[in-house]
Each structure stands twice: as C-alpha cells, then as structure tokens.
C-alpha positions in Angstrom: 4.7 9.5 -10.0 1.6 9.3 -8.2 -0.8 6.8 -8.9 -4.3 7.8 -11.1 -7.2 5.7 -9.7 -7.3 4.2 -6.0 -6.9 0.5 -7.8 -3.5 1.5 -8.0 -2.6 2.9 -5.0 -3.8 -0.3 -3.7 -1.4 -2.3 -6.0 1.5 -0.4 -5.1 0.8 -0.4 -1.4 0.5 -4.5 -1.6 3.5 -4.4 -4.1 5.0 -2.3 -1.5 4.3 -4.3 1.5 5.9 -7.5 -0.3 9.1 -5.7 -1.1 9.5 -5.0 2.6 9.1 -8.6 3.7 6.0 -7.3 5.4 3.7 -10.2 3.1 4.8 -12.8 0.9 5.5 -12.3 -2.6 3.9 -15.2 -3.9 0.6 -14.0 -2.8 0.5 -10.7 -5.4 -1.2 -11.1 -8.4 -1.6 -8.5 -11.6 -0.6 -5.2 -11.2 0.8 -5.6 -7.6 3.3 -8.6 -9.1 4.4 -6.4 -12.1 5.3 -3.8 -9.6 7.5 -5.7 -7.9 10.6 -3.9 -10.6 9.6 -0.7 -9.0 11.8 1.1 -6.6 10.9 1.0 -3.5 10.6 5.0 -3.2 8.5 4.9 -6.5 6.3 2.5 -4.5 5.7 4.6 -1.7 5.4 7.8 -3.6 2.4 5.8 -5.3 0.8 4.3 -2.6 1.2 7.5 -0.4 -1.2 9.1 -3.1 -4.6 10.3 -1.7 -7.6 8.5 -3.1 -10.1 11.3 -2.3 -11.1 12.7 -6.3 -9.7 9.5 -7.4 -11.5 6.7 -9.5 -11.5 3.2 -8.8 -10.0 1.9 -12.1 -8.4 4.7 -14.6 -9.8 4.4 -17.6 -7.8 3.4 -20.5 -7.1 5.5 -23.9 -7.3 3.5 -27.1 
C-alpha cells in the first residue's frame, strides 16, 4: 500500500528504520510507533512511495 501524503512516508521510513535496528525504538512517537505491527515489506513499500503530487498531511473523511 503506498502511503497518501509525504507525512506518512516519513512515519514509515522512521518506523522502518527502527525495525532494522538502524534507530532506537523508543525514540518514535505517533504514527511511526503504531507502525511498528507492520511488516517490514509493507514498511518499505510505504516509505519507497514518491512524495512528488503528494500532500503533507492527508486529509481525513468524516
């Protein structure tokens, strides 16, 4: 699934990075932490998404 704004293409690539043992876990905070249940192939499908056309934040439907 690819991510929908660059917000969370950011999150997944920090969510990413932790998984890896790249940066500590206990740093992430919000979406990043929450990611951490994601595969590790989800995460990089996500954070491999190009931001160019993207938002910053998606907006959210009510």
């Amino acid at each position: 699934m690819p991510a929908k704004s660059a917000a969370q293409q950011k999150a997944a690539g920090a969510a990413l990075s932790a998984k890896r043992g790249d940066a500590p876990k206990g740093k992430l905070k919000g979406a990043s932490k929450s990611m951490l249940s994601m595969s590790e192939s989800q995460l990089e499908e996500m954070a491999s998404t190009k931001r160019k056309g993207k938002p910053e934040h998606a907006t959210k439907k009510d």
